[in-house]
C-alpha beads as a LAMMPS data file, in Angstrom:
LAMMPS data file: protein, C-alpha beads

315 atoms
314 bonds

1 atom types
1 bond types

-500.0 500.0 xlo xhi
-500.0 500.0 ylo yhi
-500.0 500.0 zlo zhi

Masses

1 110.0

Atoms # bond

1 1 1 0.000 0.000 0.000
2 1 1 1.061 3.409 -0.774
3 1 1 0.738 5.478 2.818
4 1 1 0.809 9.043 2.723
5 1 1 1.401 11.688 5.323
6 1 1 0.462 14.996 4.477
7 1 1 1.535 17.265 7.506
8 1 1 3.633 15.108 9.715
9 1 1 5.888 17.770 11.573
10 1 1 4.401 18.399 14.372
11 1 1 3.275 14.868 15.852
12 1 1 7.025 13.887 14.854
13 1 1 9.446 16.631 14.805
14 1 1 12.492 14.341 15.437
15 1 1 11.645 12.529 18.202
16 1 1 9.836 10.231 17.438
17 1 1 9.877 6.942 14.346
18 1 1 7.577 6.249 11.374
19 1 1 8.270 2.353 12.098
20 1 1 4.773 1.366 13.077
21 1 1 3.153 3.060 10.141
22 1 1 6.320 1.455 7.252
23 1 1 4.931 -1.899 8.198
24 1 1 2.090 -1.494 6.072
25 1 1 3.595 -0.248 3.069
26 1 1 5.533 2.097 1.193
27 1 1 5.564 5.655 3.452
28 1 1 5.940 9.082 2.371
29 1 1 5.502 11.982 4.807
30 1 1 5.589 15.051 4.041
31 1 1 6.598 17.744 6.864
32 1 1 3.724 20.486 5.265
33 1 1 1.540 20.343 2.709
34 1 1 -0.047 23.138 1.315
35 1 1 -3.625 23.237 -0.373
36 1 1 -2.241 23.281 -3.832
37 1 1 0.020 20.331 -3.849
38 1 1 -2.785 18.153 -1.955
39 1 1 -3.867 16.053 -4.804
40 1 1 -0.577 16.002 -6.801
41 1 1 0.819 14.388 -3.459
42 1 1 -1.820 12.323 -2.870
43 1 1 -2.894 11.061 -6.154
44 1 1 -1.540 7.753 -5.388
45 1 1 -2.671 6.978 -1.598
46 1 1 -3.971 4.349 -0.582
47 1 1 -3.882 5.506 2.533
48 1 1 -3.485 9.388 3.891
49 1 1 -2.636 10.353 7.421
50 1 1 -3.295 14.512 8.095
51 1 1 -3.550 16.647 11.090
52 1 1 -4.895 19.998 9.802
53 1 1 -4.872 19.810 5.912
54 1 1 -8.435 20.144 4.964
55 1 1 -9.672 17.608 2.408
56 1 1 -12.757 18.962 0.460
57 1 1 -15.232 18.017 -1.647
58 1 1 -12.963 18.517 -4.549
59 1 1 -9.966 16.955 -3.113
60 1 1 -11.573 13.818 -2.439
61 1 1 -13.335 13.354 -5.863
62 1 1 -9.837 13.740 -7.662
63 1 1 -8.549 11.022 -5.314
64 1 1 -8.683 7.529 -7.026
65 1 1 -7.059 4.890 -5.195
66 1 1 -7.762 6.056 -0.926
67 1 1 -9.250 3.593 1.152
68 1 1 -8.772 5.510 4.376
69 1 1 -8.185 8.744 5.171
70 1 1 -6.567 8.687 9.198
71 1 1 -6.832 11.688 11.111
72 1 1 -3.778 11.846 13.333
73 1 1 -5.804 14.420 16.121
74 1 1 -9.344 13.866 17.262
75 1 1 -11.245 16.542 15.667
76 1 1 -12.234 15.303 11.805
77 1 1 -14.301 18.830 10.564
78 1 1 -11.321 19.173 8.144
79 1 1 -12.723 16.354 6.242
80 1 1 -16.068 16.142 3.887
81 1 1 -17.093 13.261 5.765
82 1 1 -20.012 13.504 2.977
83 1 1 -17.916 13.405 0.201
84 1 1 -16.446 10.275 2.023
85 1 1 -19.163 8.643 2.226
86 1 1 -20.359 8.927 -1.365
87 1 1 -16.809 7.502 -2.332
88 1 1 -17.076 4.638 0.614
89 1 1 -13.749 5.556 2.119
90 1 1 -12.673 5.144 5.818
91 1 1 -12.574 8.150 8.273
92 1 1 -10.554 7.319 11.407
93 1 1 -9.261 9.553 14.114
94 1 1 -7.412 9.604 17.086
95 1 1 -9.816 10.064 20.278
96 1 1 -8.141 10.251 23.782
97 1 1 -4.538 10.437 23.433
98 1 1 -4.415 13.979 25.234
99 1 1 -6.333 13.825 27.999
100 1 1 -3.606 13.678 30.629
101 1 1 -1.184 16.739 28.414
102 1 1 -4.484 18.723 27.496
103 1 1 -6.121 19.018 31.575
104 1 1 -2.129 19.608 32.703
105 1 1 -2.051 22.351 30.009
106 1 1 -5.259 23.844 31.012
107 1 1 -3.535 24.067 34.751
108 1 1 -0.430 25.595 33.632
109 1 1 -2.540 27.941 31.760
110 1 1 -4.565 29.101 34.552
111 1 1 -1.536 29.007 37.145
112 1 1 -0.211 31.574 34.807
113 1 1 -2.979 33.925 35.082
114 1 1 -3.133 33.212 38.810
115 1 1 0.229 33.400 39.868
116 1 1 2.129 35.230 37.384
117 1 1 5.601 32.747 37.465
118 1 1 6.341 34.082 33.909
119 1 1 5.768 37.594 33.961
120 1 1 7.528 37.385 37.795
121 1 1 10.806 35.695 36.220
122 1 1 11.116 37.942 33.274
123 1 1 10.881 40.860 35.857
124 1 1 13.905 39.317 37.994
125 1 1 15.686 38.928 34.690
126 1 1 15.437 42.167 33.715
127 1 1 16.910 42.753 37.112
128 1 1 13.819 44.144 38.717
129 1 1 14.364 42.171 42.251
130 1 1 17.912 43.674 42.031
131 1 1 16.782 47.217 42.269
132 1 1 13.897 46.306 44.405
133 1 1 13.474 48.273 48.197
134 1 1 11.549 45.487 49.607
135 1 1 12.675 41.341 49.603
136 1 1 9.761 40.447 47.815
137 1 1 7.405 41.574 45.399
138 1 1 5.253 40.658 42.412
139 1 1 4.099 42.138 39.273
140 1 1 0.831 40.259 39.006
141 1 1 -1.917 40.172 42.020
142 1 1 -1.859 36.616 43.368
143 1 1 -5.014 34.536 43.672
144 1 1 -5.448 31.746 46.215
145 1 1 -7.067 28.844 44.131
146 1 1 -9.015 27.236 47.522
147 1 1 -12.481 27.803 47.379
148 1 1 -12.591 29.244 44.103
149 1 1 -15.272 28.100 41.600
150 1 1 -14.690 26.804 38.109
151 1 1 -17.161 26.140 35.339
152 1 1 -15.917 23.502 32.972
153 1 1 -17.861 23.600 29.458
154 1 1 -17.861 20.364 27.909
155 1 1 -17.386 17.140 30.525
156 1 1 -15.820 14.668 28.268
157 1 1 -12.326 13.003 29.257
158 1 1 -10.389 16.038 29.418
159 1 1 -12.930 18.177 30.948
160 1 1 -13.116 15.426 33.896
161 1 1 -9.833 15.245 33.887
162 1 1 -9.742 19.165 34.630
163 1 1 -12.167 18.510 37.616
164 1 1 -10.146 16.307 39.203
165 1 1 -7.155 18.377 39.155
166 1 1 -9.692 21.252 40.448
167 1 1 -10.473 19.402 43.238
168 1 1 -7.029 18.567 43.866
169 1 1 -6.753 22.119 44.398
170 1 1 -9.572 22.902 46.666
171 1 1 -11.586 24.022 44.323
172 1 1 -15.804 23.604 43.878
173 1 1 -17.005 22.391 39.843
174 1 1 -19.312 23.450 37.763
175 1 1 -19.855 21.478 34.371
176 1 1 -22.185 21.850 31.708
177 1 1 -22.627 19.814 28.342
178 1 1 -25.298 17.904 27.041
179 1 1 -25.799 15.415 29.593
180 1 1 -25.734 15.645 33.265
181 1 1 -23.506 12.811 34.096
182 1 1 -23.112 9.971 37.008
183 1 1 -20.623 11.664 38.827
184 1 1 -18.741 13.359 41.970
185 1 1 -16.747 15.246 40.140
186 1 1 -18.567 18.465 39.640
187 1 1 -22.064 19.794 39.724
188 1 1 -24.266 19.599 36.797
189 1 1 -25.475 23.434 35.617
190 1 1 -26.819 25.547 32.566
191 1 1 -24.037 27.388 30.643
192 1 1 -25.922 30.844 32.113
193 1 1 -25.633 29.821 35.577
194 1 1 -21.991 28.498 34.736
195 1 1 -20.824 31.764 33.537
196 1 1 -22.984 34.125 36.591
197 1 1 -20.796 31.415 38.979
198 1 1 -17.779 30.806 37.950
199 1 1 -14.454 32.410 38.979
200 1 1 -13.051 30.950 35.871
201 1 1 -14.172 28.773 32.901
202 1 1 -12.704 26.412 30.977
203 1 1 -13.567 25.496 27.539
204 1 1 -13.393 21.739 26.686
205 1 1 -16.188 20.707 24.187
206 1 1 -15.858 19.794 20.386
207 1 1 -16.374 22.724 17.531
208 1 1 -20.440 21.925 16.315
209 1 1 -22.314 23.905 13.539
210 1 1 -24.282 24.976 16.808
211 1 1 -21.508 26.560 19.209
212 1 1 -19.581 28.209 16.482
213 1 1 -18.769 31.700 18.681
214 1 1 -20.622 31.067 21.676
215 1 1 -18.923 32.815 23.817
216 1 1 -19.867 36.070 22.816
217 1 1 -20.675 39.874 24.432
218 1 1 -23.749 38.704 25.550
219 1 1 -21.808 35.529 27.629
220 1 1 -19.079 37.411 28.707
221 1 1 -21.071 40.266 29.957
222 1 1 -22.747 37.879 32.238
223 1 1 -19.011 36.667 33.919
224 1 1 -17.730 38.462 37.213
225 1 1 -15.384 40.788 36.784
226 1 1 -12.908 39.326 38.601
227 1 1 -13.148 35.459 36.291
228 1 1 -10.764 34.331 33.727
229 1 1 -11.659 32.562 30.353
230 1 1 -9.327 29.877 29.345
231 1 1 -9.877 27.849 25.881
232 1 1 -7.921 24.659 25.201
233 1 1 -10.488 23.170 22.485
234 1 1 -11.202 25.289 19.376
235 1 1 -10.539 28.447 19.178
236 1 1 -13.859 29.223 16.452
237 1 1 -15.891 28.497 20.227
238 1 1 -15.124 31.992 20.732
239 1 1 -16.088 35.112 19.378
240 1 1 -12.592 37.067 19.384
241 1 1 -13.021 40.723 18.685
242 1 1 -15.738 40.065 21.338
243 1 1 -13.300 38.722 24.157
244 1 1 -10.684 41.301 23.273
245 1 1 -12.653 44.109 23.767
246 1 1 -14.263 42.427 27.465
247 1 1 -10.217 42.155 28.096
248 1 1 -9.198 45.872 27.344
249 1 1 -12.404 47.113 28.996
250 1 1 -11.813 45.006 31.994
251 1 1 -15.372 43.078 31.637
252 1 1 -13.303 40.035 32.997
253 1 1 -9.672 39.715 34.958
254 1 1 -8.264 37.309 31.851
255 1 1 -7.813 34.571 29.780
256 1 1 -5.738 32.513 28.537
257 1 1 -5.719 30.783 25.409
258 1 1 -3.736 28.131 23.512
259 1 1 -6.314 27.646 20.237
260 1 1 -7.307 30.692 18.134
261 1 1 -9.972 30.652 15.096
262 1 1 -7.214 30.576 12.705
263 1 1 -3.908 29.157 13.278
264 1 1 -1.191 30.161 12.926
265 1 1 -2.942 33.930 14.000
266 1 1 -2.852 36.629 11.540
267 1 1 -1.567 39.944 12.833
268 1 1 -4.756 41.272 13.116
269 1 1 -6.088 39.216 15.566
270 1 1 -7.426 41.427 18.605
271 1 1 -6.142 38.699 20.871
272 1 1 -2.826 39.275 20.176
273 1 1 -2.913 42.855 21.839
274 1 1 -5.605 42.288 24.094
275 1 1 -5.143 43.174 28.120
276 1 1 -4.421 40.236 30.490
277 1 1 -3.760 37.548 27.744
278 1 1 -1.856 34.567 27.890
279 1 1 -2.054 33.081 24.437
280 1 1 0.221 29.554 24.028
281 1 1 0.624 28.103 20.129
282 1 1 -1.896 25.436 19.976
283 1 1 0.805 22.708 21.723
284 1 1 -1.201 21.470 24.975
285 1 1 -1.099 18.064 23.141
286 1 1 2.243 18.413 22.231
287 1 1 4.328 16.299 24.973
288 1 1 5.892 13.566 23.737
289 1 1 4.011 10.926 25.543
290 1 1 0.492 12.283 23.893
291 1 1 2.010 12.336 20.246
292 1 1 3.461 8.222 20.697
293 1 1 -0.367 7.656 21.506
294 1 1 -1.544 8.834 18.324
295 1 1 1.402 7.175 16.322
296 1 1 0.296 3.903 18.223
297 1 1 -2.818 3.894 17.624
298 1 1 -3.201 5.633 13.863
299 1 1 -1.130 2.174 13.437
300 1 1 -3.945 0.109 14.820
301 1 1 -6.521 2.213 12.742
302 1 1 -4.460 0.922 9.668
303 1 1 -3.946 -2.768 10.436
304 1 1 -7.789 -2.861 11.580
305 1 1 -8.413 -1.630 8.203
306 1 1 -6.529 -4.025 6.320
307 1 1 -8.035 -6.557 8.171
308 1 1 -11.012 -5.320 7.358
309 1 1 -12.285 -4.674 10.998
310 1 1 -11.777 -0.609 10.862
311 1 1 -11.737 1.125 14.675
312 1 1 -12.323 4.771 15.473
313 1 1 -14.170 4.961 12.548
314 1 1 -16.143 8.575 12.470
315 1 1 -17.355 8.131 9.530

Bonds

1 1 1 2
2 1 2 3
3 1 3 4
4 1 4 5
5 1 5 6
6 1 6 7
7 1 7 8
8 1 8 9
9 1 9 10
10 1 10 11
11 1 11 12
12 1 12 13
13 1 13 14
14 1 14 15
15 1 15 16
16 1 16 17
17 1 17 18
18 1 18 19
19 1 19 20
20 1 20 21
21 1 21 22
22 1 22 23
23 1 23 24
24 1 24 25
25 1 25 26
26 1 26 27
27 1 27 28
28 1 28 29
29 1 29 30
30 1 30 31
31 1 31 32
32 1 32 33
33 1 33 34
34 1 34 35
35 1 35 36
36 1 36 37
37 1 37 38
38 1 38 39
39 1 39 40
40 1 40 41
41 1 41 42
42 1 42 43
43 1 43 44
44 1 44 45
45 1 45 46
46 1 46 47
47 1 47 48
48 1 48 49
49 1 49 50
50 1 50 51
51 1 51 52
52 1 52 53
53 1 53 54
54 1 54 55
55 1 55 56
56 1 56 57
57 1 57 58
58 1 58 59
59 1 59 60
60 1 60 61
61 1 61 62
62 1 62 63
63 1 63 64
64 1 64 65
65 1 65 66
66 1 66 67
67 1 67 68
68 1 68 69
69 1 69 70
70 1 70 71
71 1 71 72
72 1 72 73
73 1 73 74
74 1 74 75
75 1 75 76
76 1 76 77
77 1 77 78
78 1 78 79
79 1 79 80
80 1 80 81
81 1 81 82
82 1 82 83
83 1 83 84
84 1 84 85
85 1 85 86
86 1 86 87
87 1 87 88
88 1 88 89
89 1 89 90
90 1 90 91
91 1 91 92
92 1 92 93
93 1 93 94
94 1 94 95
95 1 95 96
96 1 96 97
97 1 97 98
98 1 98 99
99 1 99 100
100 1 100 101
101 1 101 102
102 1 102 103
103 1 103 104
104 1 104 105
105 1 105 106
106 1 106 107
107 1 107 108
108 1 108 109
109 1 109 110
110 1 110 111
111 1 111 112
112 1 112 113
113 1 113 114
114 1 114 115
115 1 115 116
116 1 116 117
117 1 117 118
118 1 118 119
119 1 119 120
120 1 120 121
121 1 121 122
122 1 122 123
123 1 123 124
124 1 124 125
125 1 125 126
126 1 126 127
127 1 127 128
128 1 128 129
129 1 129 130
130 1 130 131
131 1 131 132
132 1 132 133
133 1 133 134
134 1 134 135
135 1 135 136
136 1 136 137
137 1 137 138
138 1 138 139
139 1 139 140
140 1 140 141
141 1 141 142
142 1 142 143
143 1 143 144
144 1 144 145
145 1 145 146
146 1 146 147
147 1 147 148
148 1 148 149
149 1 149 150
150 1 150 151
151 1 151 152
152 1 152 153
153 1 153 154
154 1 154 155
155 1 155 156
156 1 156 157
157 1 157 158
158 1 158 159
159 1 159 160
160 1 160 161
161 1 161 162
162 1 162 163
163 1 163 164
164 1 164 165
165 1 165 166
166 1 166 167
167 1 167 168
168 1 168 169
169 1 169 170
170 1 170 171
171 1 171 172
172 1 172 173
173 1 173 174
174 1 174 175
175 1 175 176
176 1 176 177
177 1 177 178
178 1 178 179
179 1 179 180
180 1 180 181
181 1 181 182
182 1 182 183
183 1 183 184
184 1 184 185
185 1 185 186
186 1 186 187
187 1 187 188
188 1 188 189
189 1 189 190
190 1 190 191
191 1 191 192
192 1 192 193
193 1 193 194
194 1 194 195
195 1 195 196
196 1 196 197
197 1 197 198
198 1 198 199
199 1 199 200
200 1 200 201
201 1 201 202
202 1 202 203
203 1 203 204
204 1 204 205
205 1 205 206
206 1 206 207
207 1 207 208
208 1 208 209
209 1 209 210
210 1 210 211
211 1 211 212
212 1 212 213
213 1 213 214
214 1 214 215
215 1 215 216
216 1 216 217
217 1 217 218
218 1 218 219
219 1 219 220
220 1 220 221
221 1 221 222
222 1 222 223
223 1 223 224
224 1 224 225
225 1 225 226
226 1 226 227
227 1 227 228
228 1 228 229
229 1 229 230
230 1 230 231
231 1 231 232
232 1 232 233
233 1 233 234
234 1 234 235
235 1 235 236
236 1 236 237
237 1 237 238
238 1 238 239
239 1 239 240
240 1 240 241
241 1 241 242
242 1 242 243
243 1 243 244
244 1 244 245
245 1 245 246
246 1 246 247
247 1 247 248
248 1 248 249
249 1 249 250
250 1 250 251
251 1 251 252
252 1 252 253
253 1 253 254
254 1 254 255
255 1 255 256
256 1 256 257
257 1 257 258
258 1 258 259
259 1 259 260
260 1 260 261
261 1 261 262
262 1 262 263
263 1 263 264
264 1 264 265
265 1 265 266
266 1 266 267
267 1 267 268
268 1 268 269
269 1 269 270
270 1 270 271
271 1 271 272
272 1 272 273
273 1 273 274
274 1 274 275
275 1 275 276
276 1 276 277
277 1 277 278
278 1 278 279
279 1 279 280
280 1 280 281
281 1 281 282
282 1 282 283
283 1 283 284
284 1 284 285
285 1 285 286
286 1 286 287
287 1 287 288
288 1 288 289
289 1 289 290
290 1 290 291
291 1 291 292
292 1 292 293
293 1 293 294
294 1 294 295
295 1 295 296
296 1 296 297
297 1 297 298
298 1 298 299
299 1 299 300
300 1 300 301
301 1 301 302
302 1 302 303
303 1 303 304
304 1 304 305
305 1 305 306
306 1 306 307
307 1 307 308
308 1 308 309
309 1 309 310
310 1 310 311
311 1 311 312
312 1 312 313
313 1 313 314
314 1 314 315
């Protein structure tokens, strides 16, 4: 079989090996592919692993040989699954490899905005504690995370996984999503109530045709003044120019964000300039660990295939 990988950089900058996947045939990756060269480098596939390049309509009608198209992530809206279906090829993702990386992200994310350990050591850098009158000092205000409230939006694997590190930290959940679950882990609320409540809120649920920009003015205006956004799903979940201007008018204390609408960011993008902003480059499922998971098991996807018993099928 001819495999394909169309934008194989980031789950394998170096560190990691292609062996699993050259089992099953002859491998090409590519380390970025851009729109134009999709088909030409694809025209043979059998097989096609991507991350982010979108595969259209179009794309997938000019594609004669694919049996399976393998996402290596687990969101799949880069792919007409439509124009899949109509052609009877394979969709397979990746689902669960970064729970563990994504919740410690989230954490490192808020500690940020709570304790200021970044903006704090570039000060003493720039030899701000050297000059200082007093022994101690800090450039941030620092919040105490006991008894605080946060409002988790979307309870799946990595939003539980977020509670429990919550909890760890004295801290009361809140959780919305579309079913109150079975669980001690948090209390079950409306997204109103979550955002009147919450002294932060965390965003953890998949990109649908029906949240597209939900956080908006009207949502944010409802937050305390003091509460911090932070977004570690999709960054299209949030209206930006909206945000940005709660930040600079100090609507809410914060947020921080490591997924923006488009990536990577164009200039333009209010975030970018916004007050209290800690913006990190999409990599909270970066750690090595997280990316051997999906090479493991976009493996499986392909030997289940050729078996002919496909897994993690999505459509």
């Amino acid at each position: 079989m001819n495999i394909v990988v169309t934008d194989g950089y980031t789950l394998n900058p170096g560190d990691l090996n292609w062996q699993a996947i050259e089992a099953f045939g002859q491998l090409t990756v590519y380390e970025r592919t851009p729109v134009d060269l999709l088909i030409e480098r694809c025209k043979t596939a059998d097989i096609i692993l991507t991350n982010k390049v979108p595969f259209s309509k179009e794309t997938i009608q000019a594609l004669e040989n694919i049996k399976l198209i393998s996402v290596t992530a687990t969101g799949y809206n880069i792919i007409d699954t439509n124009a899949t279906k109509e052609k009877g090829i394979t969709v397979c993702n990746v689902p669960d490899y970064g729970t563990d990386s994504v919740a410690q992200h989230t954490f490192a994310l808020l500690l940020e905005l709570v304790n200021g350990v970044g903006i704090n050591s570039f000060s003493v850098k720039q030899g701000d504690w050297v000059k200082c009158k007093d022994f101690a000092f800090s450039k941030t205000p620092l919040i105490e995370l006991s008894g605080k409230t946060i409002g988790i939006v979307g309870f799946g694997n990595i939003g539980q996984q977020t509670a429990r590190i919550a909890k760890a930290f004295g801290m009361k959940v809140l959780y919305t999503g579309p079913n109150k679950k079975d669980t001690d882990l948090g209390e079950y609320t409306d997204i109103q109530t979550l955002f009147v409540d919450s002294d932060f809120i965390s965003l953890h649920c998949p990109l649908k045709p029906g949240n597209h920009q939900f956080v908006n003015k009207a949502l944010l205006a409802k937050m305390k003044r003091s509460a911090f956004l932070i977004n570690t799903a999709r960054g299209q979940l949030i209206h930006e120019q909206d945000l940005a201007d709660a930040l600079n008018a100090g609507l809410i204390a914060g947020a921080a964000l490591d997924v923006l609408s488009a990536e990577p960011p164009k200039e333009s993008n209010p975030l970018l300039s916004a007050k209290n902003t800690v913006i990190t480059p999409h990599n909270a499922w970066m750690s090595k660990e997280a990316r051997q998971r999906i090479m493991s098991v976009t493996a499986k996807n392909i030997k289940a295939l050729v078996n002919k018993r496909p897994i993690n099928v999505v459509a």
